[in-house]
Structures are given as structure tokens and as C-alpha cells.
NUPA-77900 format. One record per residue (C-alpha): chain; x, y, z. Coordinates in steps of 0.1 Angstrom, whole numbers. Layout:
<node fifi="A" x="X" y="Y" z="Z"/>
...
This chain:
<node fifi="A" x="1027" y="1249" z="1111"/>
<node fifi="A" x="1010" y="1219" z="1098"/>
<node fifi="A" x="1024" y="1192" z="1080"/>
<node fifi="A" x="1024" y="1186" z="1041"/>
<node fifi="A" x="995" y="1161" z="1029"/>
<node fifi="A" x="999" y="1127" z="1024"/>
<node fifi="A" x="986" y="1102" z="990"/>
<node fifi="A" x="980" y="1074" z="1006"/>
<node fifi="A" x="976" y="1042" z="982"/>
<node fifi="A" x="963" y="1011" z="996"/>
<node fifi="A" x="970" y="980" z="970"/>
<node fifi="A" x="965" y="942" z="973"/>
<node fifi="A" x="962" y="912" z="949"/>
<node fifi="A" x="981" y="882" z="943"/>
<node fifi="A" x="1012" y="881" z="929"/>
<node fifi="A" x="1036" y="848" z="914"/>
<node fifi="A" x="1072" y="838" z="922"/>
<node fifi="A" x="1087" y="812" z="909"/>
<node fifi="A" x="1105" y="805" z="942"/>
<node fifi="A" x="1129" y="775" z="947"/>
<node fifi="A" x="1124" y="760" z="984"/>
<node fifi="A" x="1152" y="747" z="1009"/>
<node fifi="A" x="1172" y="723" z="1011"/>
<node fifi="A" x="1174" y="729" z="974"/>
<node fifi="A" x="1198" y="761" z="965"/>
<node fifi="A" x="1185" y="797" z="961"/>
<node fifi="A" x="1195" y="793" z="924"/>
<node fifi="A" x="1179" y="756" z="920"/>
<node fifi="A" x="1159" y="757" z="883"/>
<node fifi="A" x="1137" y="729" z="879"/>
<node fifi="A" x="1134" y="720" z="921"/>
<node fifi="A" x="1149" y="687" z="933"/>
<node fifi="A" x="1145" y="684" z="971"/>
<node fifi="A" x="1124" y="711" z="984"/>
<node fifi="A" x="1088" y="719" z="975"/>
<node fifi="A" x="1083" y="739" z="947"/>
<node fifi="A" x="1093" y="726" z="910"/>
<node fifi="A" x="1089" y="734" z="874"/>
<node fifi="A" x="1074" y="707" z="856"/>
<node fifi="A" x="1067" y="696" z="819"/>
<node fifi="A" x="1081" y="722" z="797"/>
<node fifi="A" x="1074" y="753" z="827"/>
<node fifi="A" x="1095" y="778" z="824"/>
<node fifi="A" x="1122" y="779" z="849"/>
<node fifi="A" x="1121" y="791" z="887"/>
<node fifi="A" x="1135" y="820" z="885"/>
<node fifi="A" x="1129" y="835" z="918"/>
<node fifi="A" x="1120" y="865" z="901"/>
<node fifi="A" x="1082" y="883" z="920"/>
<node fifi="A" x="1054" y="889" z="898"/>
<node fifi="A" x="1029" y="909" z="906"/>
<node fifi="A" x="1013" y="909" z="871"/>
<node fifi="A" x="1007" y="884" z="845"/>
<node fifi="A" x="1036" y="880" z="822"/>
<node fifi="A" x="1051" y="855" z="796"/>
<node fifi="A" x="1083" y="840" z="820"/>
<node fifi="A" x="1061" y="834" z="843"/>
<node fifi="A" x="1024" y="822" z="834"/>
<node fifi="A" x="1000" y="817" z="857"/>
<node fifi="A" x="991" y="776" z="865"/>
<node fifi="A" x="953" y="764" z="860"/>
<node fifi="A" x="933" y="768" z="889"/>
<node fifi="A" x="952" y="788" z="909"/>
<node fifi="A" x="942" y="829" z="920"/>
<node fifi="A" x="939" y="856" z="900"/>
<node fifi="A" x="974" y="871" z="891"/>
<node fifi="A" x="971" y="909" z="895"/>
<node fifi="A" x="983" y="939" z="924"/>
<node fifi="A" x="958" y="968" z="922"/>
<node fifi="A" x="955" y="1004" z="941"/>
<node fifi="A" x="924" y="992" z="965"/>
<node fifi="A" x="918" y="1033" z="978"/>
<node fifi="A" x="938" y="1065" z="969"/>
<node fifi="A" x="934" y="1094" z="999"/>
<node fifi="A" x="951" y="1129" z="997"/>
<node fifi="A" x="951" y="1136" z="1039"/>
<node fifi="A" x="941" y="1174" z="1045"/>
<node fifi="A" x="935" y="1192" z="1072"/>
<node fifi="A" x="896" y="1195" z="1064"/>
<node fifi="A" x="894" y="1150" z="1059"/>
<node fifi="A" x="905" y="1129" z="1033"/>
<node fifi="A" x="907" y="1135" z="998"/>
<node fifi="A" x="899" y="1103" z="974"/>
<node fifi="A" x="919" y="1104" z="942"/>
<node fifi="A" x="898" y="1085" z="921"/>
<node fifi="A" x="918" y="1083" z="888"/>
<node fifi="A" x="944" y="1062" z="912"/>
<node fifi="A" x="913" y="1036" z="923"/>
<node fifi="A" x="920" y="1002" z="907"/>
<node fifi="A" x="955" y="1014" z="893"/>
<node fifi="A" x="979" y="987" z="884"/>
<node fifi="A" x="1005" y="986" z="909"/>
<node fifi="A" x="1032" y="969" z="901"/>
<node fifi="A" x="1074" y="959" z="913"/>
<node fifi="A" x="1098" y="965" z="885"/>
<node fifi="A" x="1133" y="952" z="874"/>
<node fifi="A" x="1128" y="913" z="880"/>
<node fifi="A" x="1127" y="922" z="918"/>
<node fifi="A" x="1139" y="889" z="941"/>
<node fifi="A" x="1135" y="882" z="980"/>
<node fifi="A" x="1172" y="879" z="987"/>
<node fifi="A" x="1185" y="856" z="1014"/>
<node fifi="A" x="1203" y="830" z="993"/>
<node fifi="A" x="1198" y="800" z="1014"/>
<node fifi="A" x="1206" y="816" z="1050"/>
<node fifi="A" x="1235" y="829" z="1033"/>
<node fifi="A" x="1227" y="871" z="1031"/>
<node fifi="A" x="1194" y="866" z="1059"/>
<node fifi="A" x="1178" y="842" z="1083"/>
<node fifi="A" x="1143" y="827" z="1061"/>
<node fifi="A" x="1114" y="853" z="1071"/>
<node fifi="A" x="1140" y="887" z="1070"/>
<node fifi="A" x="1153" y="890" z="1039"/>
<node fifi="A" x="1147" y="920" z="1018"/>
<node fifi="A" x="1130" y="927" z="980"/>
<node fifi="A" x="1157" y="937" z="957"/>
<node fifi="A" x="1157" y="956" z="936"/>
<node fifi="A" x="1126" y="976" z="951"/>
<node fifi="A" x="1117" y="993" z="921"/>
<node fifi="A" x="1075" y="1003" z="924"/>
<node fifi="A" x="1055" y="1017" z="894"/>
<node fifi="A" x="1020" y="1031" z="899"/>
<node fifi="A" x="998" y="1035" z="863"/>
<node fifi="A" x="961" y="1044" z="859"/>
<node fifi="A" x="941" y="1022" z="842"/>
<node fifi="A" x="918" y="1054" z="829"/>
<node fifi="A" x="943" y="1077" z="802"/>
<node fifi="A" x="940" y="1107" z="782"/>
<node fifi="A" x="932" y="1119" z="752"/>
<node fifi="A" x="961" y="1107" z="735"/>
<node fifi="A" x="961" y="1070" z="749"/>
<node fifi="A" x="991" y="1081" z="777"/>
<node fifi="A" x="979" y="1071" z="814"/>
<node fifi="A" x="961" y="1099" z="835"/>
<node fifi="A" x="986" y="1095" z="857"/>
<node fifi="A" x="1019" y="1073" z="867"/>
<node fifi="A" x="1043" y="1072" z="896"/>
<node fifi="A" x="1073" y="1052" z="895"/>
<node fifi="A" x="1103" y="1058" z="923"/>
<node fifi="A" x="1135" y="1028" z="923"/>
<node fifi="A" x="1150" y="1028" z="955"/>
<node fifi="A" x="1185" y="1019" z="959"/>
<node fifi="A" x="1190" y="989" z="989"/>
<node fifi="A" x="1218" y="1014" z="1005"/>
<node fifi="A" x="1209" y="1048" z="1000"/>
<node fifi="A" x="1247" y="1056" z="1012"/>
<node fifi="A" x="1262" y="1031" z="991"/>
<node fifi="A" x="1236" y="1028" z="957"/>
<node fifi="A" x="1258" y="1008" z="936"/>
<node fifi="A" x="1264" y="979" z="961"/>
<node fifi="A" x="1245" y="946" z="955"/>
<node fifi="A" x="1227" y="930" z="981"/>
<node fifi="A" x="1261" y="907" z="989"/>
<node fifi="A" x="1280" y="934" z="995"/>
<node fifi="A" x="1261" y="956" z="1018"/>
<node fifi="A" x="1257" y="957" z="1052"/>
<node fifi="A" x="1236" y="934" z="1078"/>
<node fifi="A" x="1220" y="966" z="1092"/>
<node fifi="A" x="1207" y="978" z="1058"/>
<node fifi="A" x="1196" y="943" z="1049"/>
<node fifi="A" x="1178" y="939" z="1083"/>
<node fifi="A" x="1163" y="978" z="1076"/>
<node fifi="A" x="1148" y="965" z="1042"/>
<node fifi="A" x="1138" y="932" z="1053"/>
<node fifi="A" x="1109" y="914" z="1062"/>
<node fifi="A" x="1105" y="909" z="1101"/>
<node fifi="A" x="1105" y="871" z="1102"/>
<node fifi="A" x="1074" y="846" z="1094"/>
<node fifi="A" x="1046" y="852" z="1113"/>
<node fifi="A" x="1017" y="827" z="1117"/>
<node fifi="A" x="987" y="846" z="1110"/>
<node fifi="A" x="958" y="824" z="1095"/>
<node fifi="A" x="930" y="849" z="1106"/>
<node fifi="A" x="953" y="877" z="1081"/>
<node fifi="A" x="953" y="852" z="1055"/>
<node fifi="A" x="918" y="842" z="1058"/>
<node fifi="A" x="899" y="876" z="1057"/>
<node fifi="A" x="925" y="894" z="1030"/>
<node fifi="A" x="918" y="859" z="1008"/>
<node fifi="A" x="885" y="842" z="1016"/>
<node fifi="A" x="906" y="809" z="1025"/>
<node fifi="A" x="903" y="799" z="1059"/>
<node fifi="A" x="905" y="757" z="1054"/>
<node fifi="A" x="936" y="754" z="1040"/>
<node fifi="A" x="936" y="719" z="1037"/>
<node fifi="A" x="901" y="716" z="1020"/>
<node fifi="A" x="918" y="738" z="999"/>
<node fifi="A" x="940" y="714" z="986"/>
<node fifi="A" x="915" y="689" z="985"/>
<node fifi="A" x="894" y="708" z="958"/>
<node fifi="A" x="925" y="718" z="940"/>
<node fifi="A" x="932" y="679" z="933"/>
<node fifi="A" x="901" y="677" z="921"/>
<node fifi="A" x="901" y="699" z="897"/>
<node fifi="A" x="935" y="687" z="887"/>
<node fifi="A" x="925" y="652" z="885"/>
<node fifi="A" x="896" y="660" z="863"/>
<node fifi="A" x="917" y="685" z="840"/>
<node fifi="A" x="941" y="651" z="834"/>
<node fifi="A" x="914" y="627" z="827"/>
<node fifi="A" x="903" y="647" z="798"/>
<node fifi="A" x="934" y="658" z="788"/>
<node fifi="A" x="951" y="621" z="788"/>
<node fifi="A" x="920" y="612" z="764"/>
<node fifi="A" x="922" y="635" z="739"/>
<node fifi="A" x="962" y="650" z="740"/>
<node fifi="A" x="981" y="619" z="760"/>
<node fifi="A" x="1014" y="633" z="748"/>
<node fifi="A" x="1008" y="670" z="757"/>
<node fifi="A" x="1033" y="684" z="779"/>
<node fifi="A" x="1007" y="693" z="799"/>
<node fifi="A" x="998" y="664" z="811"/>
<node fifi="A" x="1033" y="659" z="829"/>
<node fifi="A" x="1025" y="690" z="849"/>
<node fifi="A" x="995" y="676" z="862"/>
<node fifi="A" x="1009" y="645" z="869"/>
<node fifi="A" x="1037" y="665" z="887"/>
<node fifi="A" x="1011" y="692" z="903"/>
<node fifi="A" x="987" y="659" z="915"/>
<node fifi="A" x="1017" y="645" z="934"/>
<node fifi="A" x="1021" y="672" z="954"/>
<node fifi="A" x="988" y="679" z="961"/>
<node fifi="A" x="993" y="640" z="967"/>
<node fifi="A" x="1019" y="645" z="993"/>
<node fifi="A" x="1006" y="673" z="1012"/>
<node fifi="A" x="970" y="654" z="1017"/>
<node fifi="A" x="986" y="624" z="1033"/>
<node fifi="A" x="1004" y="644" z="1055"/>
<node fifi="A" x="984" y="675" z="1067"/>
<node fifi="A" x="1014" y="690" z="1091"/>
<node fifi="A" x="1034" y="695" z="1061"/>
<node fifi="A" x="1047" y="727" z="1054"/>
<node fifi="A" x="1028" y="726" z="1016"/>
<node fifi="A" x="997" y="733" z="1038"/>
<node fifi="A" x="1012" y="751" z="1071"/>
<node fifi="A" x="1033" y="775" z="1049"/>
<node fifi="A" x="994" y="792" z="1036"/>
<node fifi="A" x="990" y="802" z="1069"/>
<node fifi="A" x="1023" y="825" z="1074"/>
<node fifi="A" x="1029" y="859" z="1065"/>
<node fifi="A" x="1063" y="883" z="1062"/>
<node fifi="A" x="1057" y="919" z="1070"/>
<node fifi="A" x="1079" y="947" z="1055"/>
<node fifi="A" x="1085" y="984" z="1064"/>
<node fifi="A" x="1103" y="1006" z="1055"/>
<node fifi="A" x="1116" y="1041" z="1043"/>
<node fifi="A" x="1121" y="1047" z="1009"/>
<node fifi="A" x="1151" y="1071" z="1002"/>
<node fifi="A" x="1174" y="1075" z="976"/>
<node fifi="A" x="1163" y="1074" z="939"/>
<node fifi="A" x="1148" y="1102" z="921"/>
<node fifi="A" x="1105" y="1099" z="914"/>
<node fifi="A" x="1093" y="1100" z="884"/>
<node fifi="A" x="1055" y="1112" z="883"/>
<node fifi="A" x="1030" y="1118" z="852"/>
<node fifi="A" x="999" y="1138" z="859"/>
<node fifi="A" x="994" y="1166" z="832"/>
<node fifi="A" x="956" y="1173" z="845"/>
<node fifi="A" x="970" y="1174" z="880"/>
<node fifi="A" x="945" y="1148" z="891"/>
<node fifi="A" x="967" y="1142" z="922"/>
<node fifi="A" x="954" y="1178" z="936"/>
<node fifi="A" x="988" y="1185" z="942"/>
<node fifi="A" x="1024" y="1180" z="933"/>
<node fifi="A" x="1045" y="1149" z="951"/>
<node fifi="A" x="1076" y="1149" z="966"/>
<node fifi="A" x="1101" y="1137" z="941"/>
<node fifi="A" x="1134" y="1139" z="948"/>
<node fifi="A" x="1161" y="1111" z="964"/>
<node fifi="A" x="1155" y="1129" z="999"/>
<node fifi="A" x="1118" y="1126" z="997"/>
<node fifi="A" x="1108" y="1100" z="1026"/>
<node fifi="A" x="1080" y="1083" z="1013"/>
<node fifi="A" x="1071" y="1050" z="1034"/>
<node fifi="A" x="1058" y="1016" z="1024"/>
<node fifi="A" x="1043" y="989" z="1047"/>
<node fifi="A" x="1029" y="956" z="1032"/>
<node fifi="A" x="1026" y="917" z="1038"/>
<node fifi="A" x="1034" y="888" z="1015"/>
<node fifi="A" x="1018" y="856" z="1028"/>
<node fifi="A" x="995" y="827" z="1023"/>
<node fifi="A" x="1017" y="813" z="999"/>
<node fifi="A" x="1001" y="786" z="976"/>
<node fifi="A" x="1031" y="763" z="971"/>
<node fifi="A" x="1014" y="749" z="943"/>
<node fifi="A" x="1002" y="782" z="921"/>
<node fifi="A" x="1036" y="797" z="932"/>
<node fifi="A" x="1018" y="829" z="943"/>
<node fifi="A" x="1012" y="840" z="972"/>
<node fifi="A" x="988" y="873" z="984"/>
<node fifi="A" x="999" y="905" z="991"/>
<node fifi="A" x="985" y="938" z="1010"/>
<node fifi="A" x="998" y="970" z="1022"/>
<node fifi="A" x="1003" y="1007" z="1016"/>
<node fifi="A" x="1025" y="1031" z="1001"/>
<node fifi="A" x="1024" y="1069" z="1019"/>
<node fifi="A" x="1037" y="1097" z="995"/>
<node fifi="A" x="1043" y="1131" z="1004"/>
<node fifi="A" x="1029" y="1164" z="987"/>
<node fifi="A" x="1053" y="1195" z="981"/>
<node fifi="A" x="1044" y="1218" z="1012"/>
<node fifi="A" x="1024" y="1241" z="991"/>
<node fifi="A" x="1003" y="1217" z="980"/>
């Protein structure tokens, strides 16, 4: 007897995160002592990921493209795979205000701690007739399956280790070819640059824009991290976290009318679908960083 098909969805793209930085504490708004701040009238770092555009979090001049994207969607049969073109180039997205959890060392060691709430939402970008998305997947996964209503204080080391990342890894040649960077540093040289140039026009025709005091803030960064090249502002682009796990628990919700999916999905809380993915090359001054991986979803047996 064979086993049921697989959709597999490969996404990528870069996402934001307002992200505090040690020493200063998890829940630190504006940044004080670390390497990451809000500046001018920013909104606050919330610690919240992005993987799309939105208003609490825009994205800053010059930095990458904000945006996660289905790269390939393959149903696995027995005669080959099966692309699912309607899912090519679908938004894929985390839901809920999802956070990377360690709380200063205080839930995880830096490099293991897990996404919570891990809440993912799959939507076409091609729709119907009636304006409604071809198709959508969306599945919220609880961090205990056993224990659902537990935060991620109150649960277990094991299921916090299970969810985790699996520490930082330093992996510029994964960087480099999912991103195009490879010289970090001359990377923040040109940044400054285009900084510097921004300011110079800005300070001559809006000198009191509070714009101008997140360039300033931005520059002296930039500033910082040039002088000293072994800082982590520059070393920190180079490292990725890698997470995998099984997602169980939580009931799927899945829209395909047409049944452009060839196929019905496994949808209930005991359906083990799978998701593997990096986070890395983190741009400490567009608070983004990239991110790349897969999501394997299991077809009814009859399908």
C-alpha cells in the first residue's frame, strides 16, 4: 500500500521584526543598550514577525523587499510530481502577531527558541469569479498539542526545545545564494551611502522632519558597525536558525471550491503536516531578516 500524496510548498522572502537586542530586555521599546532601536517617531519594537508589509511595522528606506511568497507547489504521486500552479507565488504568511520566544535566556538559550503563536496562512494571489481567493490554507498550531491552552511560560522545556530553532548556525554561503549578499560589509558601506544622501536632501528642504532623526540614528549605526568590522551588526548577517518541526493539534481550514489542489488535504488536529525553514541574514538595520523553507501537507488517502 502506498502512501497518501504530499503538497509540497516551498516559500521564501524577507520578512521584518522589530526585535529588541541583548543586554537590553525582551520587552525593551525604543532600544537602549543593544543593537537594534526605534528612532524618530518609529513605531515601537514590538518583537512581533512580519512576513508582509503592514502599518505597525513599515518597512525602512533602502532596506529588502518585505514579502514571503510560495516559490513551487508539488502534489507527489506515484507517476512524478504534480505542480499546483494556482499556489505558485501565493502569499504565505504567519498569523496572530507571532514572536520568537526566549525572553532574554529566560524560556530558551539565544538561537533555540520557538515561534509562538505558529499560526500559517496560505492565500492565492489568482481568485474566482466572485473576488474570493482560488484557494486558501490556514492551520494554527497550538505550542503543546497536550496542553493547548498553556503559554509559552508555562509549558515544558521539551516542547519548547521540540518547536525551537536548533541554535545559530554560521552559514554565509546559505545567506549569500538564498539573498545575493555575499560582502556583508560592503553592504553596509552602500547602505550609508544611500543614507547619507537621503539626509542631505532631506535636511535642505524638511530640516525638522522626523525623518531626519532616523537617519541620523540609522547613520550612527551604520557608523558603528564600519569602524568596527567584527561587530556583531555585520557578523550577525552571516547566521542562520533552522526550525523543524511537526505540526499537530489545531483543526485546518482549507478553501478550494474548483478543487485546484487535485485532491483534498488532511485537515484535522491529528493530521501531521511538517514544516522546515531558516530565518537568517538578519539586517540589524532594516530589522528583517530572510527566510526559506517548506511546508509538507498531506492528501486524504483517496486522493
Amino acid at each position: 500500500m502506498t502512501s497518501p500524496p504530499n503538497l509540497i510548498l516551498e516559500f521564501s522572502g524577507w520578512c521584518m521584526i522589530r526585535q529588541p537586542t541583548d543586554p537590553d530586555p525582551y520587552d525593551e521599546r525604543r532600544g537602549v543598550s543593544g543593537y537594534t532601536f526605534a528612532f524618530g517617531d518609529e513605531p515601537d519594537l514590538n518583537r512581533v514577525i512580519y512576513f508582509h508589509e503592514s502599518p505597525a511595522s513599515p518597512p525602512r528606506s533602502h532596506g529588502p523587499p518585505i514579502g514571503v511568497w510560495v516559490t513551487s507547489a508539488t502534489k507527489t504521486t506515484p507517476n512524478g510530481p504534480q505542480a499546483i500552479e494556482a499556489l505558485v507565488n501565493a502569499k504565505f504568511d504567519l498569523m496572530s502577531d507571532p514572536m520568537l520566544e526566549n525572553r532574554n535566556w529566560t524560556l530558551t538559550l539565544p538561537g533555540y527558541e520557538p515561534i509562538v503563536p505558529f499560526d500559517v496562512g496560505i492565500t492565492s494571489r489568482s481568485s474566482g469569479s466572485d473576488g474570493t481567493p482560488l484557494v486558501s490554507i490556514r492551520r494554527a498550531i497550538p505550542l503543546d498539542p497536550k496542553h493547548p491552552k498553556l503559554d509559552a511560560w508555562q509549558v515544558s522545556e521539551d516542547v519548547l526545545t521540540t518547536k525551537g530553532a536548533t541554535g545559530m548556525a554560521f552559514e554565509p554561503q546559505t545567506v549569500g545564494t538564498a539573498t545575493g549578499i555575499w560582502d556583508f560589509f560592503q553592504a553596509a558601506v552602500d547602505r550609508r551611502a544611500a543614507l547619507r544622501t537621503d539626509l542631505e536632501a532631506l535636511e535642505r528642504s524638511k530640516p525638522h522632519s522626523p525623518m531626519v532623526a532616523q537617519l541620523k540614528g540609522r547613520i550612527a549605526q551604520l557608523d558603528f558597525a564600519i569602524a568596527n568590522p567584527n561587530d556583531r551588526r555585520i557578523g550577525i548577517r552571516q547566521i542562520i536558525e533552522r526550525f523543524g518541526f511537526d505540526m499537530l493539534g489545531g483543526n485546518a481550514t482549507i478553501h478550494d471550491p474548483t478543487n485546484v489542489l487535485a485532491g483534498s488535504l488532511q485537515a484535522t488536529a491529528e493530521a501531521d503536516w511538517r514544516v522546515d525553514f531558516w530565518m537568517g541574514g538578519w539586517d540589524c538595520d532594516a530589522l528583517a531578516c530572510y527566510v526559506q523553507g517548506a511546508l509538507q501537507i498531506p492528501y486524504s488517502p483517496a486522493a
